[in-house]
C-alpha positions in Angstrom: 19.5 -32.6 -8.0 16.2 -33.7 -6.8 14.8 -35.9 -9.8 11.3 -37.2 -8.0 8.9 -36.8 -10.6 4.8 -37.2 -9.6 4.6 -40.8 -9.5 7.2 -41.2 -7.1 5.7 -38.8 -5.0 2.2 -40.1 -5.6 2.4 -42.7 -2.4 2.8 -40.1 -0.2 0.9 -37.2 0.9 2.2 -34.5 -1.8 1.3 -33.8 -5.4 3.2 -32.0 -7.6 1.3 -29.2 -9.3 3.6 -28.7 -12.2 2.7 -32.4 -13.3 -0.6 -33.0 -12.5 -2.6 -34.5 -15.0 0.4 -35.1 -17.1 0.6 -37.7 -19.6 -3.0 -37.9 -20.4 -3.2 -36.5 -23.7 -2.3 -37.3 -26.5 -0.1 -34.0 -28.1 2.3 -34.6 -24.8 3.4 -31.7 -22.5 1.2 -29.4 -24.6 -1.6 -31.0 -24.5 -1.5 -31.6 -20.9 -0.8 -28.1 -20.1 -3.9 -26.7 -22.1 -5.9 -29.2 -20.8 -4.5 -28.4 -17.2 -5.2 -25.0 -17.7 -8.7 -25.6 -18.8 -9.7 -27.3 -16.1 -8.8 -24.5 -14.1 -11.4 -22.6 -12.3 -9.3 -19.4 -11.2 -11.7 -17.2 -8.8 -12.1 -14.4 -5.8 -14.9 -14.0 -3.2 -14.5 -10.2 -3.7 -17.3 -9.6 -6.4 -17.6 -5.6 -6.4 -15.9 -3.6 -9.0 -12.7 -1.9 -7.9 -14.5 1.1 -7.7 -16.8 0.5 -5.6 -14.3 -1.5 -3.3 -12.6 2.0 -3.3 -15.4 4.1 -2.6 -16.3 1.7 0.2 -12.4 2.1 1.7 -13.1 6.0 1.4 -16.5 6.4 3.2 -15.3 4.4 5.6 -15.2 6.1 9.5 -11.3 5.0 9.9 -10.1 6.9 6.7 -12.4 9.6 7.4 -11.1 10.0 11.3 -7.2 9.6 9.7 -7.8 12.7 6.7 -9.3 14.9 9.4 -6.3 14.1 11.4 -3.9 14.5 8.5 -5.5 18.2 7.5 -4.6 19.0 11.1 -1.3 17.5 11.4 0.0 18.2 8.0 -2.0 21.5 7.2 -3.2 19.4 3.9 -6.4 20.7 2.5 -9.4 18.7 2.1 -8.5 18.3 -1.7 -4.7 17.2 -0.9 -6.2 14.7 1.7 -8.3 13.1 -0.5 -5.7 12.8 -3.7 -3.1 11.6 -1.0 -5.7 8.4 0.0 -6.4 7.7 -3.6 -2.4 7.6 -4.4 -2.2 5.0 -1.8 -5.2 3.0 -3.1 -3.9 3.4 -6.8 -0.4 1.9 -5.3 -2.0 -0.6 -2.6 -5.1 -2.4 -4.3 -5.0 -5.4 -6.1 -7.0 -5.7 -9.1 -7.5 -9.5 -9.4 -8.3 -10.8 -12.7 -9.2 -14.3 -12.8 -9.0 -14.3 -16.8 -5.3 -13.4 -16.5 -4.6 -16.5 -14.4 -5.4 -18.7 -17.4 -2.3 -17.6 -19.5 -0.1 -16.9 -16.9 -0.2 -20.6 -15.7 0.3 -21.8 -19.1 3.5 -20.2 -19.7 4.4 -21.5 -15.6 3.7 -24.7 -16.1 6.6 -25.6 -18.7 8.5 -22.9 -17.2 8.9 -24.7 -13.7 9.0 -27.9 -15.2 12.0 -27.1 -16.7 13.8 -25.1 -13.5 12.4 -27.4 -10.7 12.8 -31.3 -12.5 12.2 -32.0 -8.4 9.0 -30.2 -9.1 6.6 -28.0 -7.1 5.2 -30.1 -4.5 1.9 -29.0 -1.8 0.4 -31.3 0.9 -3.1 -32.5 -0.2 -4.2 -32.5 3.6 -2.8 -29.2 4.1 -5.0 -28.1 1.1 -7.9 -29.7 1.6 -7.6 -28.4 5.4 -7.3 -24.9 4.1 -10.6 -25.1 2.3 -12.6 -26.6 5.4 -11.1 -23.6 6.8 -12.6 -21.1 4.4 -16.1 -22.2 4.4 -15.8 -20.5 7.8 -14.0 -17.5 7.4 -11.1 -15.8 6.2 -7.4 -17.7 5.9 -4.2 -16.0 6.1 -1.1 -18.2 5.2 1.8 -17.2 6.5 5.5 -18.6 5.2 8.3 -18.6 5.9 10.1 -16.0 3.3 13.3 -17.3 1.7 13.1 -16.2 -1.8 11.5 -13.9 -4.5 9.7 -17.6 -5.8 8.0 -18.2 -2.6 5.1 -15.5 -4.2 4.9 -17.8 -7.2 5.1 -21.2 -5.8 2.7 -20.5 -3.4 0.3 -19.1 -6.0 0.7 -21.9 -8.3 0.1 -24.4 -5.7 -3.1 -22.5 -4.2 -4.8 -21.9 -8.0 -4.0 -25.4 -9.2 -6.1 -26.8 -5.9 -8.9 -25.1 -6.8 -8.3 -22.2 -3.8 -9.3 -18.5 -4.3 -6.7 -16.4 -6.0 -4.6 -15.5 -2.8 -4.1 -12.0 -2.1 -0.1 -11.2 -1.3 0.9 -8.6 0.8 4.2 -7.4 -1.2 6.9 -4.6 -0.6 6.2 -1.9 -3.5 10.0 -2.2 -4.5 8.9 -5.3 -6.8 5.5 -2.6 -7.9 8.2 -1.9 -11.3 6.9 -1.5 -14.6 4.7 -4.2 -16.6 5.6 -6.7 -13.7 4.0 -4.3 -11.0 0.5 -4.5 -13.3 0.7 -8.4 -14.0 1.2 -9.0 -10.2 -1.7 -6.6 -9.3 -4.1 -8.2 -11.3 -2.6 -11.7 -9.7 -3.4 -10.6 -6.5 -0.2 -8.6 -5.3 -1.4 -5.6 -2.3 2.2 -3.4 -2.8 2.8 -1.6 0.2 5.8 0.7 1.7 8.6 -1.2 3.6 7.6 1.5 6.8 4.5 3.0 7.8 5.9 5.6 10.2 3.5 7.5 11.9 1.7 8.4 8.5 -2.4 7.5 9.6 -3.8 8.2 6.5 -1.9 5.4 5.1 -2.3 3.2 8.0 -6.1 4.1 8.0 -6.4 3.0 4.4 -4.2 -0.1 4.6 -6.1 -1.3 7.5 -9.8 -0.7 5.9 -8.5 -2.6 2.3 -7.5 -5.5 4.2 -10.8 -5.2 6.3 -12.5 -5.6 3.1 -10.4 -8.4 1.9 -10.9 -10.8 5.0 -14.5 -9.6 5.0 -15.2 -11.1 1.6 -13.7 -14.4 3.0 -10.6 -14.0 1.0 -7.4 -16.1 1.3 -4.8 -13.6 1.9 -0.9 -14.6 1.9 1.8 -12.4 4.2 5.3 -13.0 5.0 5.5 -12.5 9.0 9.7 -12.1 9.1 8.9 -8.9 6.5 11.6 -9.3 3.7 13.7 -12.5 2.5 16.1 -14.0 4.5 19.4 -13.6 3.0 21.2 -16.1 5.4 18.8 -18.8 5.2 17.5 -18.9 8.8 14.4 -17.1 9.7 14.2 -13.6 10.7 12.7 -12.1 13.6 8.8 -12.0 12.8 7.6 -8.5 12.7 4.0 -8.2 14.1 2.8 -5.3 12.3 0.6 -7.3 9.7 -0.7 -8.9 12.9 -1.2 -6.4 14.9 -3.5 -5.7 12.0 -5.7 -8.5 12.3 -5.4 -8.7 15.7 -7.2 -5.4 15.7 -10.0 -5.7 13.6 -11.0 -9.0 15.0 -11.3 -7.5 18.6 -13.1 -4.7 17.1 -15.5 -7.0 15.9 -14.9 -5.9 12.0 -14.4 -9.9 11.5 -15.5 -12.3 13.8 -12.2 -14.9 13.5 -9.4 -15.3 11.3 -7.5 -18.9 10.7 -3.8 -17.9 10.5 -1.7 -21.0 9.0 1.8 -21.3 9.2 3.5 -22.8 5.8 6.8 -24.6 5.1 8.4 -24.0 1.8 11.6 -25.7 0.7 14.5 -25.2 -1.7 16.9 -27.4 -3.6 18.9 -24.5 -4.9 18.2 -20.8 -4.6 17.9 -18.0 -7.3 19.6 -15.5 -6.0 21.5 -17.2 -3.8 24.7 -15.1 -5.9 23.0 -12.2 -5.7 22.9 -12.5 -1.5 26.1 -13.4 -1.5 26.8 -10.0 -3.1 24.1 -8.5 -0.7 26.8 -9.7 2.4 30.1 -9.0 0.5 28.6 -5.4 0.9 27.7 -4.7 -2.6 24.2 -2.3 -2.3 20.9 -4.4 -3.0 19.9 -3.8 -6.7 16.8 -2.4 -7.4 14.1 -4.9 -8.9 13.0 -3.7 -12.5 11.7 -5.3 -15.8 15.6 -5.4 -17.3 16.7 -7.5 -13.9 13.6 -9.5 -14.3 14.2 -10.8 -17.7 17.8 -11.2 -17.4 17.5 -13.4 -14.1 14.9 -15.5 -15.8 16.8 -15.9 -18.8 19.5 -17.0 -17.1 17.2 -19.8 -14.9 16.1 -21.4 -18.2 19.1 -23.6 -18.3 19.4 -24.3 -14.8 18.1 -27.6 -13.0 17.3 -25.9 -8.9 15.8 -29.0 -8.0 12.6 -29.1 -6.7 11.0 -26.1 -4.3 8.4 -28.5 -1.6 5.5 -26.8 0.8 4.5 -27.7 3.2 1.0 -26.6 5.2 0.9 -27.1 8.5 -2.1 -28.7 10.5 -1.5 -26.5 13.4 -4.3 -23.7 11.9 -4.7 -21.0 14.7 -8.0 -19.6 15.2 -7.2 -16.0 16.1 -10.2 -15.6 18.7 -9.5 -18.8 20.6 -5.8 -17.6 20.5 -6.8 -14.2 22.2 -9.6 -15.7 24.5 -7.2 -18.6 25.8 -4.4 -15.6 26.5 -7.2 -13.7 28.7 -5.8 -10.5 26.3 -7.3 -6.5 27.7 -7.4 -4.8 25.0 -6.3 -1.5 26.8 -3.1 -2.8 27.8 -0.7 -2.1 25.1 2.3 -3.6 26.9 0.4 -6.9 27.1 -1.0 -6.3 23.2 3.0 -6.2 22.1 3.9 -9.7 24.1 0.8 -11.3 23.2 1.3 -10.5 19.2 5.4 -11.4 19.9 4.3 -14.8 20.8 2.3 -15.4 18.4 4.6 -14.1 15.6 7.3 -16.4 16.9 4.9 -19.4 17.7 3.8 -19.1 13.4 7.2 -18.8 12.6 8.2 -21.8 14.9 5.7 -24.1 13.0 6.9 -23.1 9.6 10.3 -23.6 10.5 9.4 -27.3 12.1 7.1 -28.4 8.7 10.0 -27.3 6.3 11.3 -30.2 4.7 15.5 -30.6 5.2 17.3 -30.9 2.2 20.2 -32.8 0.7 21.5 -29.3 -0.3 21.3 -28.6 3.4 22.6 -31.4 4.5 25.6 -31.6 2.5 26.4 -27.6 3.2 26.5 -28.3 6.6 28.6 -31.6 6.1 30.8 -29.4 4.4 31.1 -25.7 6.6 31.8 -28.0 9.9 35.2 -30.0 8.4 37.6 -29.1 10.4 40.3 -29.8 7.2 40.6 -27.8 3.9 38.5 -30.6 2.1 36.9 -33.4 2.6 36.2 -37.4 0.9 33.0 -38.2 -0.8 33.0 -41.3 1.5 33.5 -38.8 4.5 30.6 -36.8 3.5 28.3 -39.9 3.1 28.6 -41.0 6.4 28.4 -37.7 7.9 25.0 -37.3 5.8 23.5 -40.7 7.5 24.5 -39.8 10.7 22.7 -36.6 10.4 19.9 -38.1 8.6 19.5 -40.6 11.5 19.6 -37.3 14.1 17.3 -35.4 12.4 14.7 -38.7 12.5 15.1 -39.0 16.0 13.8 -35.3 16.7 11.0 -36.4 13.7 12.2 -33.4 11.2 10.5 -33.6 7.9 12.8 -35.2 5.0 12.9 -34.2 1.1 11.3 -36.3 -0.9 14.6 -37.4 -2.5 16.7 -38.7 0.7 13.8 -40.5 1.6 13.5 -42.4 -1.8 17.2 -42.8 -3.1 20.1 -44.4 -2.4 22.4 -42.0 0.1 25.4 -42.1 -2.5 22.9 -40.9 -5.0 21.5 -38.3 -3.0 24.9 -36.9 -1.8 25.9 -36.7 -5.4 23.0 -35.0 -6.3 23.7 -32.4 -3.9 27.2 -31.7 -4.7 26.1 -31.3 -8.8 23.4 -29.3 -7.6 25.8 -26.8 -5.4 27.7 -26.9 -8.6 30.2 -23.8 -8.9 30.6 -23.5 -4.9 32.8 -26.4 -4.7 35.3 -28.1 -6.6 36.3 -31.9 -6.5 39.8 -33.0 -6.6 40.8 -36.8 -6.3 37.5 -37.9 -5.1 37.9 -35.1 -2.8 35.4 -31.7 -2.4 37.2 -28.8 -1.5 37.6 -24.9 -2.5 34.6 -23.5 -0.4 36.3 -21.6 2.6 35.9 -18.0 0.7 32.9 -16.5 -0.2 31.3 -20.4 -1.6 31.0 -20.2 2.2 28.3 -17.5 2.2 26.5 -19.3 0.1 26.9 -22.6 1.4 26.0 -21.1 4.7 22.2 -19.8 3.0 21.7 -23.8 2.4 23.0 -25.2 5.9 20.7 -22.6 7.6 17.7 -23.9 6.3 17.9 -26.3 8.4 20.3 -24.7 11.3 17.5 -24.6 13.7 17.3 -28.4 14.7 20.5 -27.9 16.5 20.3 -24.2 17.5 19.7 -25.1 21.3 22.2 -28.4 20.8 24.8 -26.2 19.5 24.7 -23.8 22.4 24.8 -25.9 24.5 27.8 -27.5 23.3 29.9 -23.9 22.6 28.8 -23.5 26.6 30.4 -27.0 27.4 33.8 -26.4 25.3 34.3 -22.5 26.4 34.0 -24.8 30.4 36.7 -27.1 29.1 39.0 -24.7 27.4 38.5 -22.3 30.6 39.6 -25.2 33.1 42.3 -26.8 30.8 43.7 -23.2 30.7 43.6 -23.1 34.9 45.1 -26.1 35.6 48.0 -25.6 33.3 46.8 -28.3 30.6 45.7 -31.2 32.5 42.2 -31.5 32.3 40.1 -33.1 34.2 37.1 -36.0 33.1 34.1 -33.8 33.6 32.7 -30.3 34.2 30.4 -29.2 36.7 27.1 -29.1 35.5 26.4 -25.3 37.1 28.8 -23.8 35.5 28.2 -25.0 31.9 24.5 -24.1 32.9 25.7 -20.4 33.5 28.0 -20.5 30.2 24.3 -21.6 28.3 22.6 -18.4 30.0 25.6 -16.3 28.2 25.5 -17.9 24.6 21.9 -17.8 25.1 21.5 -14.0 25.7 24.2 -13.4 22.7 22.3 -15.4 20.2 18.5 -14.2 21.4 17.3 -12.6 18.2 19.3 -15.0 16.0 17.0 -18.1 15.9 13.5 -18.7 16.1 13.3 -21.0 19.6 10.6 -23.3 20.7 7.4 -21.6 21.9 7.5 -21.7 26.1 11.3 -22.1 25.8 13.2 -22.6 29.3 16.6 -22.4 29.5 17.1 -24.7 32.6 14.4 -27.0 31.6 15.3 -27.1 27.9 19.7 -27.6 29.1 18.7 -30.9 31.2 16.7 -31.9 28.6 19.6 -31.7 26.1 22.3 -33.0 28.5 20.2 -36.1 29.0 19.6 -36.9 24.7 23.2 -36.6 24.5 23.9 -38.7 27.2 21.6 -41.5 25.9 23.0 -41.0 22.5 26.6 -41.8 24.1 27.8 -38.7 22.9 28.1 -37.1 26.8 28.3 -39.0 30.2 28.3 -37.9 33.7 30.1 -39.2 36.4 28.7 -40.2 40.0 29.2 -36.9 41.0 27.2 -35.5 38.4 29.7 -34.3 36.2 29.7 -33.7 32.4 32.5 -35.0 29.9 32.6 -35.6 26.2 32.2 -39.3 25.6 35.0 -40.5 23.5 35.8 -39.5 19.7 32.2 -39.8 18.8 31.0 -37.2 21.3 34.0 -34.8 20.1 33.2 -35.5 16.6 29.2 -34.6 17.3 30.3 -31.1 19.8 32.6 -29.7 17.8 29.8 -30.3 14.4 27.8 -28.1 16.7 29.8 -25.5 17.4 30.8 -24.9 14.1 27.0 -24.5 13.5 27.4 -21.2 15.5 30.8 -20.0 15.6 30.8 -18.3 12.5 27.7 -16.1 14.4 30.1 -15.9 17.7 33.1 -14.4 15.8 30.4 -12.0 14.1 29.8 -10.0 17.6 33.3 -10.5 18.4 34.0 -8.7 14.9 31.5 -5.5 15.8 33.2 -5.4 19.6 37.0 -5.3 18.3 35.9 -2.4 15.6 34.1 -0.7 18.4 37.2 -0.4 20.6 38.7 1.1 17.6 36.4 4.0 17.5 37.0 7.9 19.1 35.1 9.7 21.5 32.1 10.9 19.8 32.1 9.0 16.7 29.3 9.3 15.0 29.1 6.8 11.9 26.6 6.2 9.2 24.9 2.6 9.4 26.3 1.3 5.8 29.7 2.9 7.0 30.3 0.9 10.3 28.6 -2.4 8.6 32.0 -2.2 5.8 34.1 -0.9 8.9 33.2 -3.9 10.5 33.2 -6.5 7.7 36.6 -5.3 6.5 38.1 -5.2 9.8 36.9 -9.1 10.5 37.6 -10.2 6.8 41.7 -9.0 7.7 41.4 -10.7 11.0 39.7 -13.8 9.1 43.0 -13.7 6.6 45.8 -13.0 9.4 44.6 -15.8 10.8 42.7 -14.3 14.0 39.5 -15.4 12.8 38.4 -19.2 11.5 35.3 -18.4 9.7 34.9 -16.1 6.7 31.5 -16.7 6.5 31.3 -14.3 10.0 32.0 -11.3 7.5 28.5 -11.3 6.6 27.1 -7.5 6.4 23.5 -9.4 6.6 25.1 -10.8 10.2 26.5 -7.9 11.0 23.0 -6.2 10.8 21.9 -8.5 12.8 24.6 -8.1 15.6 23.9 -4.9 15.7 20.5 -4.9 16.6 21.8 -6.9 19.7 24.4 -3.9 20.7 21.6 -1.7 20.0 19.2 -3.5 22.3 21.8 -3.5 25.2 22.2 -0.4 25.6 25.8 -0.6 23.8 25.2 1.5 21.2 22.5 4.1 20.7 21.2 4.8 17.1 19.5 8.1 15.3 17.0 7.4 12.6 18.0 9.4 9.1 15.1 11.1 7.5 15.4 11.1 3.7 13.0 11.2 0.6 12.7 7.4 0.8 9.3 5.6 1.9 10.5 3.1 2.4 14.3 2.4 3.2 15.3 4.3 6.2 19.1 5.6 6.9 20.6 5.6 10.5 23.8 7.0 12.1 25.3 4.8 14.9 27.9 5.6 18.3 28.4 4.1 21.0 26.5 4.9 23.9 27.8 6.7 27.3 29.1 4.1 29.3 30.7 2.4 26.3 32.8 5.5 24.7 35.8 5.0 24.7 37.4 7.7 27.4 39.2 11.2 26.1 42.6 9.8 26.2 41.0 7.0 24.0 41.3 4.2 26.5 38.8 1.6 25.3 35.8 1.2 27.8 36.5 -1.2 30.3 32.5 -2.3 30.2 33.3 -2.5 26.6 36.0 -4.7 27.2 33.5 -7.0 30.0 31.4 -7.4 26.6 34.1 -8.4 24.5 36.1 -10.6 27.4 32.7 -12.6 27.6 32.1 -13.2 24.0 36.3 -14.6 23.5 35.5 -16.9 26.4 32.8 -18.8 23.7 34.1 -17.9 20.2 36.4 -20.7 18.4 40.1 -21.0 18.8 42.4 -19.3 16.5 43.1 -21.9 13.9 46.5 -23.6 13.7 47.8 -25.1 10.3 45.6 -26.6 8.0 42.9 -27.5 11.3 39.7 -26.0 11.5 38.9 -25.1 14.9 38.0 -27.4 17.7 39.6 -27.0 20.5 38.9 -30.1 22.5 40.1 -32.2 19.4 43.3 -32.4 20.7 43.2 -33.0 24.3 40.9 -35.7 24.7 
């Protein structure tokens, strides 16, 4: 979809590295590419050999305290110890080889200008900020994690500025043969999903990454762990950091400069393939055959353009510790202090990420409250979100801010290709699984309005509540208390699935809201301070909102409705509940007790459960098996929440699910989408 090629891209801050220097010689793309690759200066402050690296990591005190502690814990013998270690180096270290970059970048190049026509596009300032930033110390960028491309993009970007081969902590399920070697001597670090409580492992991980920062390296993590398979971030996991965190207040290095990074998609690879992932089909394994076949089948493809973006926020880790007045004996303050900081990285990345017209247009599309919708409809619903998204200064594509809008809405429709259909002018045939899908590109940019949107399913479960108690005669406004308290309750439901502002306030951040929306004429309040929806464009802009998060609502209200359903004392496999669950709201979506099929997600269902896990609802018992790194778990509800002998459903149980109906969507009527205020205003 995206067609900007360099020079359009030239008057702004960004250059695209699968162009530069292109057109200057005189045997065309060839030419430029082995000239491009010549000029190339692929390097890595580590200059010891990789065995002396390892025998460094070895006589180090840390591993030697942690293979003392495993021969006692584990009743390993010195020999055993010591061949364990090794394993884990032989599996961990990354053997960069500058020489390989050289052809490996050739055969990119033409590769990526073929897949991305949008191209692969990096902030000069960000770049040159980052090398400033390593002539005092070590850099750790830190992206957002969206797809299996973010490793090479990011690469590519970083070698073709003339930075240090970045080293990329990796899960070890992509360490598969041929690839795992090429990516090792790239700069890949493959490590297990879990640590456990294994120290030797921990001991070595820690020392290599020790001796990485101490050379001065740049070093490349993903803070949310894996991809995201719904588009929106993840809940950071502070492990890495925890990492850093720790040798920098042991004095190993004196600072560190984490930056946060943006990276954008037109199009996803395997955005089938997580589809799949949340129809319930089981993850399949990375290997060479998988490799080739999902490049090969890419060759063909136009995925628009994939745009990063560095953020000028660097954080120095010191200051960030100093200005928290951190003890380091004080683990409960060590966890909060390494939470905020995760989420505060995350935060940034999120808020540099360019919005799409793929994003745009999917979210266009999943909020309709018919079966299809005009091109002319979705054009102006594009520019009015396009003019909301400048108000609250959210980075653009390259693309909707050079073309015409009919052009770019165009584009984006090609580009989602076999996910809708267009009949009579009209684009329809997305409300099955296309919805999944869809849903991966309106989440990219879902959290703009993640604190708009629940505010607004706060102010319609209000409405619906008080047209239901006074028999259908509603009146103009709502008190502002009580959609307050509604907030609190969306709020608590939907903690872990957005990544909020840094500092976030409910009250504070509700006024804030309630007054935009007011000034944008899209709410008013009466002299007694009460709130109404103002007119057809404030019911049109609420119920875009709430369809935003719905599809999330109807998830937890899919999980309580199965949990009801269990015995006394049933204890289920993870996997098994997760299909329990999805089934059980894909029939409700199809009997028409449900108005989004996108809430049969297994990926949201994870997700929900974590929440019923945290509250106590359910308690859950780790599975050991021979895996390192996927771990099993069996699920039941907890005490309180068990259903009784006679198999009455808990009546807390009940509470739970009574509170999350109150703020879930309507069941739909007809042909209508839900919106429940639609029709009484």
């Amino acid at each position: 979809m995206s067609s900007v090629k360099n020079n359009d891209v030239a008057s702004s801050n960004y250059i695209d590295v699968s162009r530069a220097a292109s057109g200057q010689h005189c045997c065309g793309a060839i030419g430029d590419d082995l000239k491009w690759v010549s000029n190339l200066h692929a390097h890595t402050p580590i200059k010891i050999s990789p065995a002396e690296l390892r025998d460094r990591i070895m006589k180090s005190n840390r591993v030697k305290e942690a293979l003392n502690q495993g021969r006692a814990n584990n009743r390993m013998s010195k020999t055993q110890s010591v061949s364990y270690a090794n394993s884990i180096l032989d599996e961990m270290v990354a053997a960069v080889k500058p020489s390989l970059i050289y052809p490996l970048g050739l055969a990119a190049r033409p590769f990526c200008r073929n897949v991305y026509r949008g191209g692969i596009n990096i902030n000069r300032d960000g770049v040159e900020q980052i090398k400033k930033a390593l002539e005092n110390g070590p850099v750790i960028l830190l992206p957002i994690h969206r797809s299996h491309m973010d490793y090479m993009a990011i690469h590519f970007a970083t070698i073709a500025n003339d930075l240090p081969v970045p080293f990329v902590i990796a899960g070890d399920n992509l360490n598969f043969p041929i690839i795992g070697r090429l990516l090792k001597k790239a700069g890949a670090v493959f490590i297990r999903r879990s640590f456990g409580a294994d120290a030797i492992y921990w001991a070595v991980f820690i020392e290599y990454i020790s001796q990485i920062l101490t050379a001065g390296s740049l070093l490349e993590c993903f803070v949310e762990g894996g991809r995201s398979r719904s588009g929106k971030s993840i809940q950071p996991k502070s492990g890495f950091l925890d990492v850093i965190t720790k040798l920098v207040l042991e004095g190993v290095i004196p600072d560190v400069t984490l930056v946060p990074v943006g990276v954008a998609y037109d199009r996803m690879v395997e955005g089938n393939s997580f589809v799949q992932e949340m129809l319930g089909s089981e993850k399949k394994k990375e290997s060479l055959k998988g490799f080739v076949h999902a490049a090969a089948s890419v060759l063909q493809m136009n995925l628009g353009s994939i745009d990063i973006t560095v953020s000028s926020s660097f954080i120095s880790l010191q200051t960030y510790i100093r200005q928290a007045k951190y003890h380091a004996n004080e683990q409960t303050e060590r966890s909060r202090l390494l939470s905020s900081l995760s989420h505060m990285i995350l935060y940034e990345a999120n808020r540099v990420t360019f919005v799409t017209a793929s994003s745009l247009v999917a979210a266009v599309l999943l909020t309709s409250r018919t079966r299809g919708i005009t091109r002319v409809a979705i054009i102006d619903r594009v520019a009015a979100l396009i003019a909301d998204l400048k108000q609250r200064k959210a980075p653009l594509s390259f693309v909707i801010e050079a073309q015409p809008l009919p052009i770019v809405v165009d584009g984006a429709v090609r580009m989602l290709g076999r996910l809708v259909t267009s009949k009579n002018d009209v684009i329809c045939g997305y409300w099955h699984a296309e919805s999944l899908e869809l849903g991966i590109y309106r989440n990219a940019a879902i959290h703009w309005w993640a604190s708009d949107a629940i505010v607004a399913v706060a102010l319609v479960a209000v409405y619906r509540k008080l047209f239901y108690l006074i028999d259908g005669k509603s009146k103009a406004g709502v008190a502002s208390q009580d959609v307050l308290e509604k907030v609190q309750t969306v709020s608590r439901l939907l903690k872990a699935e957005f990544i909020y502002k840094p500092s976030f306030n409910i009250e504070d951040n509700f006024g804030e809201i309630i007054n935009q929306m007011t000034a944008r004429g899209q709410l008013g309040t009466d002299a007694g301070g009460a709130i109404y929806i103002n007119g057809r464009k404030g019911v049109r802009y609420i119920s875009f909102l709430c369809m935003l998060i719905w599809p999330l609502i109807d998830t937890y209200w899919a999980c309580c409705t199965t949990f009801l359903a269990l015995k006394p004392c049933d204890i289920i496999h993870e996997d098994v509940l997760v299909s329990m669950i999805s089934s059980r709201a894909e029939s409700s979506y199809f009997k028409g007790e449900m108005a989004f099929y996108e809430s049969i997600s297994t990926d949201s269902i994870r997700h929900a459960l974590k929440w019923f896990e945290f509250k106590g609802i359910i308690k859950v018992q780790p599975v050991i098996t021979g895996s390192k790194s996927k771990q099993s778990k069996l699920l039941t509800l907890s005490g309180d929440y068990m259903p009784r002998t006679d198999r009455t459903p808990s009546p807390l149980l009940i509470e739970i699910a009574n509170s999350i109906i109150e703020i879930r969507a309507e069941v739909p009527s007809s042909n209508q989408r839900p919106f429940s205020l639609m029709s009484r205003l």
